[in-house]
GUBAMI-265812 format. One record per residue (C-alpha): residue number from 1; residue in one letter; chain; z, x, y. Coordinates in steps of 0.2 Angstrom, whole numbers, padded with zeros to 4 digits, always signed. Each point is the difference from the previous one (the first is absolute). Layout:
! GUBAMI-265812
<node NUM, 'a', 'A', <Z, X, Y>>
...
//
This chain:
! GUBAMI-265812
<node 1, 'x', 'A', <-0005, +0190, +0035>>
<node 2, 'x', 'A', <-0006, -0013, +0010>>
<node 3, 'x', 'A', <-0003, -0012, -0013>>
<node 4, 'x', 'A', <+0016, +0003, -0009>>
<node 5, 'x', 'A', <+0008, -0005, +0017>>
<node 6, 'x', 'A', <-0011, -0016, +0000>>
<node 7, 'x', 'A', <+0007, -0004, -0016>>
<node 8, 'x', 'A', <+0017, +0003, +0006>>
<node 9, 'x', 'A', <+0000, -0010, +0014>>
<node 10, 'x', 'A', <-0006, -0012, -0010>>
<node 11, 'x', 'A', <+0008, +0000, -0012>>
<node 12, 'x', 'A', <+0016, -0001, +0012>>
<node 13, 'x', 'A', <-0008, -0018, +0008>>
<node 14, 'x', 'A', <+0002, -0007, -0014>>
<node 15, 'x', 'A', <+0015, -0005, -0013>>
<node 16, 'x', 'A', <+0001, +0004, -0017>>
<node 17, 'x', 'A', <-0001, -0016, -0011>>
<node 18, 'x', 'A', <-0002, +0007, -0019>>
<node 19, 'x', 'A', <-0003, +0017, -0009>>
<node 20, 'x', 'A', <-0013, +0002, -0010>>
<node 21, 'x', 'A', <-0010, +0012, -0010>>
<node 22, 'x', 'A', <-0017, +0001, -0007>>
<node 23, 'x', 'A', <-0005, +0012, -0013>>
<node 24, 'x', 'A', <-0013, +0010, +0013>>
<node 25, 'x', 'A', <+0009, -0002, +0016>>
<node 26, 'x', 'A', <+0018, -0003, +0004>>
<node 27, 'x', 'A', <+0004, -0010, +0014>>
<node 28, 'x', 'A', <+0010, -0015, +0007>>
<node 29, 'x', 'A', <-0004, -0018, +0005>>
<node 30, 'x', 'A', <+0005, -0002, +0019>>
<node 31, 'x', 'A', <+0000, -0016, +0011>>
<node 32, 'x', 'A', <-0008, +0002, +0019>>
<node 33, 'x', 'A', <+0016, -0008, +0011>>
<node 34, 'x', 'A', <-0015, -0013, +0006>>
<node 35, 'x', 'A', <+0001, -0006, -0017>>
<node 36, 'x', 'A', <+0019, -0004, +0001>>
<node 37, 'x', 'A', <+0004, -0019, +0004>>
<node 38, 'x', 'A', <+0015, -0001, +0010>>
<node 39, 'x', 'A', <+0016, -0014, +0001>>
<node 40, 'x', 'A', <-0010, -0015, +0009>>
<node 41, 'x', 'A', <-0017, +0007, -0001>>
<node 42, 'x', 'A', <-0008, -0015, -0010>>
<node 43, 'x', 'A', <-0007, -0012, +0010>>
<node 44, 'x', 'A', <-0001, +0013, +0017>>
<node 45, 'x', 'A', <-0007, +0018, -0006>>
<node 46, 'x', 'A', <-0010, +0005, -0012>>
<node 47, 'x', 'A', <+0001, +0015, -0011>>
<node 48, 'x', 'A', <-0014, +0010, -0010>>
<node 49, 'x', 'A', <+0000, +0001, -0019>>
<node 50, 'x', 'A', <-0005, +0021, -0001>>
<node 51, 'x', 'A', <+0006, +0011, -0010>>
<node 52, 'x', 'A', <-0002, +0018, -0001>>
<node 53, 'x', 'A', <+0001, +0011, -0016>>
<node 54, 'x', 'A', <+0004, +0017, +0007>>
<node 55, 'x', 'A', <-0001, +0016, -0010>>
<node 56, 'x', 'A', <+0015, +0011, +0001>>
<node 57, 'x', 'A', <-0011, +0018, +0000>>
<node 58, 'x', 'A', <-0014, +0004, +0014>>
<node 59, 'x', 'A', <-0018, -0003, -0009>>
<node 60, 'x', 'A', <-0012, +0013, +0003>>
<node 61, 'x', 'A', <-0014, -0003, +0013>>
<node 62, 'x', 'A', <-0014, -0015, -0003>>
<node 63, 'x', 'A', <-0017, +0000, -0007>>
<node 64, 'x', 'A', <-0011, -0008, +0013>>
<node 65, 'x', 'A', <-0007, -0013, -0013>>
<node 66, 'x', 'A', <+0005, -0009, -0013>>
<node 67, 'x', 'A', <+0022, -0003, -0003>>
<node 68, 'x', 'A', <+0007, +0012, +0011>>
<node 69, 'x', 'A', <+0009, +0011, -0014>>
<node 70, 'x', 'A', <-0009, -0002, -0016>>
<node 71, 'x', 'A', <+0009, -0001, -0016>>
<node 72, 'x', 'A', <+0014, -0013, +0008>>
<node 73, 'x', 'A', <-0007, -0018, -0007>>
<node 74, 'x', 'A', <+0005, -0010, +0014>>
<node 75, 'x', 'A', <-0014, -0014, +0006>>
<node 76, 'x', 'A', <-0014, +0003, +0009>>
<node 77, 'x', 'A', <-0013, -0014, +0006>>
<node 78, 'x', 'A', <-0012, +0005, -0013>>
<node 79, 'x', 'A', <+0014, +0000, -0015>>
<node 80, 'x', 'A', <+0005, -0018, +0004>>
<node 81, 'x', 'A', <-0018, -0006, +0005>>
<node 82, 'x', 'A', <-0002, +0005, -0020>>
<node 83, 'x', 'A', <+0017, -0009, -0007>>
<node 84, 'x', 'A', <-0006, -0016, +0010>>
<node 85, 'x', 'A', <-0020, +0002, -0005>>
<node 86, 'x', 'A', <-0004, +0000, +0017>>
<node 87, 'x', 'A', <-0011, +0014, -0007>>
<node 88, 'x', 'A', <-0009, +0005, -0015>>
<node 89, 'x', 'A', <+0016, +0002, -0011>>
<node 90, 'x', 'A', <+0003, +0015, -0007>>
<node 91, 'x', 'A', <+0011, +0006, -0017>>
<node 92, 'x', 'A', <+0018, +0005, +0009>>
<node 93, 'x', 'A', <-0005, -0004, +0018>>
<node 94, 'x', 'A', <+0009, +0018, +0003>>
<node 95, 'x', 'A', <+0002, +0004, +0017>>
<node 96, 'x', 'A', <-0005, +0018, -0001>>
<node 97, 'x', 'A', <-0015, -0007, -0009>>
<node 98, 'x', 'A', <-0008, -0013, +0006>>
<node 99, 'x', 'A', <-0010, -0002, +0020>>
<node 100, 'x', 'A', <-0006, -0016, +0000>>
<node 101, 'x', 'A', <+0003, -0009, +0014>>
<node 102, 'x', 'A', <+0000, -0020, +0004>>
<node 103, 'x', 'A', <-0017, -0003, +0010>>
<node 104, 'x', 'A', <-0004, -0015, +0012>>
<node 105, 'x', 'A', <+0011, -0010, +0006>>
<node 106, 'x', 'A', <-0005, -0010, +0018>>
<node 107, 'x', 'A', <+0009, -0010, +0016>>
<node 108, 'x', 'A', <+0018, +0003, +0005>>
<node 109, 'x', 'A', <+0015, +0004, -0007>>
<node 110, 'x', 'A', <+0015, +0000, +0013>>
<node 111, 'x', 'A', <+0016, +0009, -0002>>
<node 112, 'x', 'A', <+0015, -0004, +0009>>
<node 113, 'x', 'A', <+0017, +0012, +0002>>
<node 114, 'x', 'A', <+0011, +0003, +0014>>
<node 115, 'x', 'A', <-0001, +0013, +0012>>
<node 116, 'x', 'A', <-0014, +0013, +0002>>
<node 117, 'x', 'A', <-0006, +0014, -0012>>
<node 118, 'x', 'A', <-0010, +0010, +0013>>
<node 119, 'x', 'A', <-0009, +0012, -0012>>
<node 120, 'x', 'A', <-0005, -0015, -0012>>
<node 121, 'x', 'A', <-0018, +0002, +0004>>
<node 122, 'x', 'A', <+0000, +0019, -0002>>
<node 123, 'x', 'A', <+0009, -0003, -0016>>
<node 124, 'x', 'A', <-0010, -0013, -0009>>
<node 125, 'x', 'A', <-0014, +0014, +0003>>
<node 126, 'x', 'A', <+0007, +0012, -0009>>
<node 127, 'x', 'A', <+0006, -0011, -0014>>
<node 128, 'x', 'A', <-0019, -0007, -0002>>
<node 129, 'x', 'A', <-0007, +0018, +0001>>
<node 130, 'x', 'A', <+0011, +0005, -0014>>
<node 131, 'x', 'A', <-0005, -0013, -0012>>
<node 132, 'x', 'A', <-0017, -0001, +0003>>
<node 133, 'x', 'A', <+0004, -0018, +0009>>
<node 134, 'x', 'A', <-0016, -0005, +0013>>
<node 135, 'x', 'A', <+0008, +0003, +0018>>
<node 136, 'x', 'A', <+0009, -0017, +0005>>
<node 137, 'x', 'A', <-0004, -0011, +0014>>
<node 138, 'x', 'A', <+0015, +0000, +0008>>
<node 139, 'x', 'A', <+0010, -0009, +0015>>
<node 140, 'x', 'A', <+0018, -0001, +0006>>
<node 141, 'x', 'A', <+0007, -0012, +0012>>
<node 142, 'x', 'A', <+0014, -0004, +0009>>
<node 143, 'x', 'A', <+0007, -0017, -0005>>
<node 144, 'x', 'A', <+0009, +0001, +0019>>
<node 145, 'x', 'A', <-0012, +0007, +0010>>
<node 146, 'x', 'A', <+0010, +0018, +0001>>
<node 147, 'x', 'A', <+0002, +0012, -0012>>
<node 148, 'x', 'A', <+0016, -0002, -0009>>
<node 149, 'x', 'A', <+0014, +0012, -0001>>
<node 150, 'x', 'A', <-0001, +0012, -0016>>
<node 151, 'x', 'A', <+0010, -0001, -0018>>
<node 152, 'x', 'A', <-0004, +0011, -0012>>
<node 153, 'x', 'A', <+0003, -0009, -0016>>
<node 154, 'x', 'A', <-0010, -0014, +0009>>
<node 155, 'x', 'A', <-0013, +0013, +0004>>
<node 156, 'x', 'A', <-0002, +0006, -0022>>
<node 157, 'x', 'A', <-0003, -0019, -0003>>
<node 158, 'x', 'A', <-0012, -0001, +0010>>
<node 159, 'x', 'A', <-0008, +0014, -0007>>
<node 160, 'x', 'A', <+0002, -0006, -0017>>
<node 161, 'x', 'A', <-0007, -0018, +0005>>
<node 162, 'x', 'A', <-0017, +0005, +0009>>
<node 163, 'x', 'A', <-0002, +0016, -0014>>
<node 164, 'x', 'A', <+0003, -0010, -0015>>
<node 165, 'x', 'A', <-0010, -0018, +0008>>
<node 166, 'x', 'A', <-0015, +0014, +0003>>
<node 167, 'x', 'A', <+0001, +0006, -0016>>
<node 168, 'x', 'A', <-0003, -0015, -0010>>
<node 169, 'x', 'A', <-0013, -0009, +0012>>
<node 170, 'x', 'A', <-0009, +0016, +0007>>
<node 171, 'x', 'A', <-0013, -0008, +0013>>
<node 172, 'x', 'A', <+0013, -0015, +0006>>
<node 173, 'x', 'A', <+0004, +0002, +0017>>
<node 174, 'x', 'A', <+0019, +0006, +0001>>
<node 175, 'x', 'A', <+0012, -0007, +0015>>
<node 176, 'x', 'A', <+0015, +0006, +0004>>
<node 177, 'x', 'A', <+0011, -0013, +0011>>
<node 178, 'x', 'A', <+0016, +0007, +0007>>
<node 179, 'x', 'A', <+0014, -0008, +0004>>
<node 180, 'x', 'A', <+0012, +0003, +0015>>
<node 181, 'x', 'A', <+0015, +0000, -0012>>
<node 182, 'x', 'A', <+0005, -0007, -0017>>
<node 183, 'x', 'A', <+0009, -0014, +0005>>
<node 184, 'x', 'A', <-0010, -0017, -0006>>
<node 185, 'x', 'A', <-0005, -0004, +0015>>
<node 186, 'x', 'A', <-0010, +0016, +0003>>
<node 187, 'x', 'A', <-0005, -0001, -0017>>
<node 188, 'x', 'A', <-0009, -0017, +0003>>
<node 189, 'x', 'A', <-0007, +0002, +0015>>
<node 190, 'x', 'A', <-0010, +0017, -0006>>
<node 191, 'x', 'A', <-0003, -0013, -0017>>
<node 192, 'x', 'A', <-0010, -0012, +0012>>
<node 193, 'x', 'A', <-0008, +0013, +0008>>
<node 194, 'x', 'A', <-0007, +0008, -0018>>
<node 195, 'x', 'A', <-0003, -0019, -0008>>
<node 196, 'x', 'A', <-0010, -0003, +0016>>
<node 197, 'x', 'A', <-0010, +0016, +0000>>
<node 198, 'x', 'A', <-0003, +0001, -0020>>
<node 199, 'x', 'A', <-0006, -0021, +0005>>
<node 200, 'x', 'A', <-0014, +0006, +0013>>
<node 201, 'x', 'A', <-0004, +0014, -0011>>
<node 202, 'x', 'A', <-0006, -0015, -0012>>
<node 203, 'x', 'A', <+0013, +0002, -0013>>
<node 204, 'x', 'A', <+0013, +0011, -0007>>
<node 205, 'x', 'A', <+0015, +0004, -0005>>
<node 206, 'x', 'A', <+0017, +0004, +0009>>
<node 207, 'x', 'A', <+0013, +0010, -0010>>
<node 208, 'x', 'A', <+0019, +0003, +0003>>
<node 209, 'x', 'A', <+0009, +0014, -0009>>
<node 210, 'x', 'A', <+0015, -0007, +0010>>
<node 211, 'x', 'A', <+0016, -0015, -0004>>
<node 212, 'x', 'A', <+0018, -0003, +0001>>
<node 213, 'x', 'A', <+0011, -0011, -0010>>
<node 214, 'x', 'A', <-0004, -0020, -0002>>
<node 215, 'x', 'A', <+0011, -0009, +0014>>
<node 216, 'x', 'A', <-0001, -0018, +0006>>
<node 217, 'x', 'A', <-0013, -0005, +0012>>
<node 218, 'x', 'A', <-0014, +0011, -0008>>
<node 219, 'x', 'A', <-0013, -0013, -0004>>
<node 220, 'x', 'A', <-0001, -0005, +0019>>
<node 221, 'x', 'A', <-0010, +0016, +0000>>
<node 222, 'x', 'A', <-0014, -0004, -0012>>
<node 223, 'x', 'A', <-0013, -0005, +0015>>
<node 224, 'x', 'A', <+0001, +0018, +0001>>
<node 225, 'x', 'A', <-0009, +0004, -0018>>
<node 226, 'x', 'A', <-0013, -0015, +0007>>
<node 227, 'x', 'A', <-0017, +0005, +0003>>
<node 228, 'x', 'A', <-0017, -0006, -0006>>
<node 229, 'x', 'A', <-0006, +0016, -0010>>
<node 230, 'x', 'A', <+0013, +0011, +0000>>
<node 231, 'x', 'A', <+0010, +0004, -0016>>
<node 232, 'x', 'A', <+0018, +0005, +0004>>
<node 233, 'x', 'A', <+0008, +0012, -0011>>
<node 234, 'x', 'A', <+0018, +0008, -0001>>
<node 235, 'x', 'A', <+0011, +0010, -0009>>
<node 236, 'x', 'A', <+0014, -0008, -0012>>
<node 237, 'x', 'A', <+0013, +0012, +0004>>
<node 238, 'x', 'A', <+0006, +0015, -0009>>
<node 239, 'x', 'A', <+0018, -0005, -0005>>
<node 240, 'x', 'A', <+0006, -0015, -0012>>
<node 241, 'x', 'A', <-0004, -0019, +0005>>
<node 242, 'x', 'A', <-0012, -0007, +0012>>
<node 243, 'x', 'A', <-0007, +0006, +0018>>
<node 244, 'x', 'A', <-0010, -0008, +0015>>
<node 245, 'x', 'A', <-0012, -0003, +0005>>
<node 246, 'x', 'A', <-0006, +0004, -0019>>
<node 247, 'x', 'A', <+0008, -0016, -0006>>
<node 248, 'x', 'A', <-0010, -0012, +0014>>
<node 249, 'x', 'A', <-0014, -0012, -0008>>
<node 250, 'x', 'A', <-0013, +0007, +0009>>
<node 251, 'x', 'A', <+0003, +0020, -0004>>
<node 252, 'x', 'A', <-0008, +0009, -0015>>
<node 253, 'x', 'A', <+0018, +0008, -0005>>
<node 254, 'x', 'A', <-0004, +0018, -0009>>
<node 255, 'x', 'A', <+0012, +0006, -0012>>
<node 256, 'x', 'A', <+0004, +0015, -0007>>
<node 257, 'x', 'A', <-0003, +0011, -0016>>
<node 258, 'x', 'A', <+0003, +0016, -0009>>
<node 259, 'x', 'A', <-0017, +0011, -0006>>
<node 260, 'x', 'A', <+0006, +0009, -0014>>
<node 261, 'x', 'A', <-0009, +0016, -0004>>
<node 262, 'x', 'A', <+0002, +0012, -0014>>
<node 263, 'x', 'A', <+0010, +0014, +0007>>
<node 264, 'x', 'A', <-0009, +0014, -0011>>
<node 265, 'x', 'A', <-0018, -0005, +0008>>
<node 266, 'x', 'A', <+0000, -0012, +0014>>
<node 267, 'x', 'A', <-0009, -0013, -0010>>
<node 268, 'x', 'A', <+0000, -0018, +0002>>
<node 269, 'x', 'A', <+0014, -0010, -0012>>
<node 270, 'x', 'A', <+0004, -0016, +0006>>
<node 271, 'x', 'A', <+0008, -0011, +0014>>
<node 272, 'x', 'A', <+0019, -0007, +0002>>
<node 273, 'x', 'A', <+0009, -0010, +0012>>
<node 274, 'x', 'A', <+0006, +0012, +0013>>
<node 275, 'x', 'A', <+0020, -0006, -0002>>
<node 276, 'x', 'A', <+0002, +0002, +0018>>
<node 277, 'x', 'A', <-0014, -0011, +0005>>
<node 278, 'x', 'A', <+0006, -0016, +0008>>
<node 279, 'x', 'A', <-0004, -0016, -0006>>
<node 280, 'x', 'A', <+0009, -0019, -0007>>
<node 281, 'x', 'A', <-0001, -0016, +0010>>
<node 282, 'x', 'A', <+0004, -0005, +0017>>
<node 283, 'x', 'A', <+0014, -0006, +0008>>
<node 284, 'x', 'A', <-0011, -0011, +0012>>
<node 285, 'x', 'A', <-0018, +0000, -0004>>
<node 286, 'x', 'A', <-0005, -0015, -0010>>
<node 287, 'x', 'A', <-0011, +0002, -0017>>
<node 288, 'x', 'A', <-0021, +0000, +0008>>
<node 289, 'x', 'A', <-0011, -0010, -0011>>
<node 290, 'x', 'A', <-0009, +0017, -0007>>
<node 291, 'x', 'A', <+0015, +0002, -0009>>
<node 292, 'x', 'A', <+0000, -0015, -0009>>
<node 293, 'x', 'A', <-0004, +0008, -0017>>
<node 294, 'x', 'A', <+0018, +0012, +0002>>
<node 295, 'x', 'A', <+0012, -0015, +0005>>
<node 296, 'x', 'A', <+0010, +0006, -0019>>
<node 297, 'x', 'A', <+0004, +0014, +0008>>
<node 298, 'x', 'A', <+0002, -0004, +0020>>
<node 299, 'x', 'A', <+0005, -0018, -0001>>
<node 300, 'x', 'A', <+0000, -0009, +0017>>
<node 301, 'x', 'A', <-0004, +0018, +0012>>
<node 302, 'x', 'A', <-0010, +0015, +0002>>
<node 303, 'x', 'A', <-0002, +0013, -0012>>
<node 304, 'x', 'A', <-0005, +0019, +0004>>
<node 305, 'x', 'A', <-0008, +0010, -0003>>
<node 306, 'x', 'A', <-0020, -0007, -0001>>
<node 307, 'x', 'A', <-0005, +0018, -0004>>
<node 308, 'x', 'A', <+0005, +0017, -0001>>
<node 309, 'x', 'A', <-0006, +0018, +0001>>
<node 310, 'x', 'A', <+0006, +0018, -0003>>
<node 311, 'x', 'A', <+0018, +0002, +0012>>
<node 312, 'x', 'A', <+0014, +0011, -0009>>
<node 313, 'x', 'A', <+0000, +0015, +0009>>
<node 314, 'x', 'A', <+0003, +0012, -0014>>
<node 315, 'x', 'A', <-0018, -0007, -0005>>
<node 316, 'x', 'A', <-0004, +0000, +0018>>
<node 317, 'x', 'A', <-0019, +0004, +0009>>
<node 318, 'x', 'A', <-0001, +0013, +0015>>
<node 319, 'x', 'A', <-0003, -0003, +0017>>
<node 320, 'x', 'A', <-0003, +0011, +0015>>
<node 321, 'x', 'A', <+0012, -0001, +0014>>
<node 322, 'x', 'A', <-0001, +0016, +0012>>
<node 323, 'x', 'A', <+0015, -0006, +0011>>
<node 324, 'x', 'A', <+0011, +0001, -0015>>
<node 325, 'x', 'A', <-0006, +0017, -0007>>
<node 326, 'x', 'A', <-0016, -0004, -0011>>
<node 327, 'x', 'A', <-0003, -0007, -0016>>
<node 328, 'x', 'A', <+0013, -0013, -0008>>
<node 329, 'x', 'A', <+0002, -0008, -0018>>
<node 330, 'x', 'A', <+0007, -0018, +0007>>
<node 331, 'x', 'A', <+0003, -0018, -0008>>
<node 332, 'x', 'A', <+0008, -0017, +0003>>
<node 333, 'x', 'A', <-0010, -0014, -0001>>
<node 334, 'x', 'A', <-0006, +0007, +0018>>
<node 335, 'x', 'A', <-0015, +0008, -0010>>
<node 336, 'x', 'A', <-0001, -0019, -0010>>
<node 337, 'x', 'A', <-0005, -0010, +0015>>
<node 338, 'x', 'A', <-0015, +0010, +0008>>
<node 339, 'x', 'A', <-0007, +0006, -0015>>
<node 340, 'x', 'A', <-0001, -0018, -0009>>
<node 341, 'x', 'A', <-0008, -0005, +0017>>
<node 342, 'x', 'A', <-0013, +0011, -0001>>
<node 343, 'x', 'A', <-0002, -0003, -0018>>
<node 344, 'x', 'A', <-0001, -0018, +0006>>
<node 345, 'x', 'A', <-0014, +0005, +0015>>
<node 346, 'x', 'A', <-0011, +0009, -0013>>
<node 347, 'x', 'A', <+0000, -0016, -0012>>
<node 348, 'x', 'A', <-0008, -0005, +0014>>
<node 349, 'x', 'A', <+0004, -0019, -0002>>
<node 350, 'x', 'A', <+0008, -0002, +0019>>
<node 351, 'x', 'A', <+0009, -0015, -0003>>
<node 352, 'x', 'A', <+0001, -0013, +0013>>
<node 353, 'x', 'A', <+0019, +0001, -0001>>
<node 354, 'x', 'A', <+0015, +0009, -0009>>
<node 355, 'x', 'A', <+0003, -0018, -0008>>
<node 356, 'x', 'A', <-0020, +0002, -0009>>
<node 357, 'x', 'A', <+0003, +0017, -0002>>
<node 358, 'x', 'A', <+0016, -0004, -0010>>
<node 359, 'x', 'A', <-0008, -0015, -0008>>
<node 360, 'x', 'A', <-0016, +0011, -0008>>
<node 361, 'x', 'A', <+0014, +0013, -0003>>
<node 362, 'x', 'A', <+0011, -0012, -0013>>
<node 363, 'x', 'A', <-0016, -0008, -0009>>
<node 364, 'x', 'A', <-0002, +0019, -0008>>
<node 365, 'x', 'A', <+0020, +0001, -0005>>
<node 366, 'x', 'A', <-0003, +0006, -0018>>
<node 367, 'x', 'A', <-0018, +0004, +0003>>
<node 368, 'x', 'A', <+0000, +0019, -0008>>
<node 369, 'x', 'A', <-0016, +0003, +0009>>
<node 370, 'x', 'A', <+0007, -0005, +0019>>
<node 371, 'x', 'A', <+0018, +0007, -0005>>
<node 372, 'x', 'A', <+0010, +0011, -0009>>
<node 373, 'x', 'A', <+0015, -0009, -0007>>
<node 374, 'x', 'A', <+0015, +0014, +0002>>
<node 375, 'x', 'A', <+0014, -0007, -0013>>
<node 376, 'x', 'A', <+0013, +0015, -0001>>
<node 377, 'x', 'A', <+0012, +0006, +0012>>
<node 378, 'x', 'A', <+0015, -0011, +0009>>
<node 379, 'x', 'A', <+0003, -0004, +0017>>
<node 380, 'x', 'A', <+0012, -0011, +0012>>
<node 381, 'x', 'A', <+0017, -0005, +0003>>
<node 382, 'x', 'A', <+0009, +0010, -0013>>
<node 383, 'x', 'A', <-0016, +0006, -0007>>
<node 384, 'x', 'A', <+0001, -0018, -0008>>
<node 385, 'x', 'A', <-0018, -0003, +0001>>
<node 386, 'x', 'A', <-0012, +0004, -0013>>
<node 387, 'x', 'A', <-0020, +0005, +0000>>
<node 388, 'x', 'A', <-0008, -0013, -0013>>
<node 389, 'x', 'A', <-0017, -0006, -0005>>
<node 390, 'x', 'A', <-0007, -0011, +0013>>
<node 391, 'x', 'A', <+0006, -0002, +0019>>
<node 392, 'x', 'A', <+0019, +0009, +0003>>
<node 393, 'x', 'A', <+0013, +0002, +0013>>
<node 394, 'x', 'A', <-0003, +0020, -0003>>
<node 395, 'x', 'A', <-0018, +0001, +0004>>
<node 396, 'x', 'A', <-0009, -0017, +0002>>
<node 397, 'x', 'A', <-0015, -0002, -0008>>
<node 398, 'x', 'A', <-0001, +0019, -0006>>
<node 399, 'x', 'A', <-0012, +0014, +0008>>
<node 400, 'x', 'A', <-0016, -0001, +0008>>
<node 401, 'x', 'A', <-0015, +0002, -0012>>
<node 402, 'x', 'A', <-0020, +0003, +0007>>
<node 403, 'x', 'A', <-0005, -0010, +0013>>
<node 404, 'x', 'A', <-0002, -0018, -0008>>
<node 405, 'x', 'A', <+0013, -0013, +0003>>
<node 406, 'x', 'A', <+0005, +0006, +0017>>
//
């Protein structure tokens, strides 16, 4: 009873965006309010870019290791360690199968959110105990100096950000910076305080699962995504067109894709551009020279995504958040950002600065063994984009593959 009244609750926090059935559990796509941009919001508060999917019937009570309920093929750390060879690969990378889990991994990554998750420490325990994940090293500070004032849909980001950057680079240290608010100046104060720590901890990464619409005035931030060896990472959004800070020069912006598995046995089929995914050019941002070899399809500005990982929620990964009732099938490209920054910490290459990072990043556009080129699926204003061979405005440069190239 006490769980099903989690899940209500929850369930009433949040706003219904789609309905959605899958042939093993039925359920419905739901939207946290923290993820909603209001009128004027671009340029002054940020939003986060979660998604929830929620099944519409109580599940019966975890296993204590391994997915919480088997026989649901929702990703786990090992499933998508396998489908980006991060591991030994293995035929279907099923999650009810497989238990391999990233290893190594080393220095900082720093996430920063809004507002304080209070149980994230105990949480990211439980979610490393239950897939055989090495206990984290683990920090959170307060950007402000005072613990910030509580959101819950800011509290199941940062649950997904320091679970899912944990998961794919096990032994880096994990930071959680929290903001006294979402406004953008809050925001970039606590992204100083990270870019300075992951900086004295010789080199990191700094990952944002957080944006708003492009406005005018935003590239009088970038000496906010400056900092000699830290990579900056954020989220491209998880609605049509283009987001920042993913669209500045100097952010690795992650995109988003679908998994698809087959619905009979969990296995491993193929990826797609997620068709909710943000991406296109910016408004503002001017073309960096790393993208040089795309100019066809951005002309004169930046294009988004660079990179993109598993976000729709319908093929979402769990997380563990006990304030909101347990475990969570989530999505958005929230999960995109910290997971390609661990990926990005356990390559191992610790870039002197996004700009390298990006630089090393395009020389392996088309390079089958850095990248899995994704060339199906849509996305966009008017679902007028396309996935196609090469870099696209869908996905980028495709899908992570292995560690090389990174």
């Amino acid at each position: 009873m006490k769980y099903k009244l989690a899940l209500l609750a929850f369930a009433l926090f949040f706003s219904v965006f789609s309905a959605a059935q899958n042939r093993t559990l039925r359920g419905k796509v739901v939207v946290p309010t923290s993820s909603f941009e209001n009128p004027g919001w671009p340029g002054r508060f940020m939003h986060t870019h979660v998604q929830v999917y929620l099944p519409s019937t109580q599940l019966p009570r975890p296993q204590t290791s391994g997915p919480p309920y088997l026989g649901y093929s929702y990703e786990t750390p090992a499933s998508l360690a396998c489908v980006y060879g991060l591991v030994t690969v293995v035929s279907g990378c099923n999650p009810n199968k497989v238990t391999a889990v990233p290893s190594g991994g080393s220095r900082m990554i720093a996430i920063v959110d809004a507002f304080d998750a209070p149980n994230a420490a105990s949480d990211l325990a439980h979610f490393s105990q239950q897939f055989g994940l090495p206990p984290a090293s683990f920090q959170v500070v307060y950007a402000s100096g005072v613990q910030p004032a509580h959101d819950l849909g800011w509290e199941l980001e940062a649950s997904l950000d320091i679970e899912w950057a944990h998961a794919m680079a096990p032994q880096a240290q994990i930071l959680l910076v929290e903001a006294a608010s979402n406004s953008i100046t809050d925001l970039m104060a606590a992204e100083d305080v990270a870019s300075r720590m992951v900086n004295a901890a010789h080199g990191g990464e700094v990952s944002n699962s957080w944006g708003s619409g492009e406005f005018s005035g935003e590239t009088s931030y970038e000496s906010h995504f400056l900092k000699a060896g830290v990579v900056f990472i954020a989220s491209s959004g998880d609605n049509p067109g283009t987001s920042w800070p993913s669209v500045s020069q100097n952010v690795v912006a992650a995109g988003g894709t679908t998994v698809r598995r087959n619905p009979s046995n969990g296995n491993f089929l193929s990826e797609a551009a997620w068709d909710s995914a943000g991406g296109g050019v910016s408004w503002y941002e001017t073309r960096p020279s790393y993208q040089s070899k795309i100019t066809a399809v951005v002309g004169n500005y930046r294009g988004v995504p660079d990179v993109s990982f598993d976000s729709n929620p319908l093929t979402g990964v769990w997380i563990y958040d006990s304030n909101a009732g347990g475990w969570y099938i989530v999505g958005g490209t929230s999960v995109a950002a910290p997971a390609l920054a661990g990926v990005l910490n356990l390559a191992g290459s610790f870039y002197t600065s996004s700009n390298a990072q990006l630089a090393a990043m395009y020389a392996k556009v088309g390079v089958a063994t850095s990248y899995t080129d994704i060339s199906s699926g849509y996305c966009g204003p008017y679902s007028g984009y396309t996935a196609a061979s090469g870099w696209d405005l869908c996905t980028g440069m495709g899908t992570a593959k292995g560690k090389t190239g990174k």
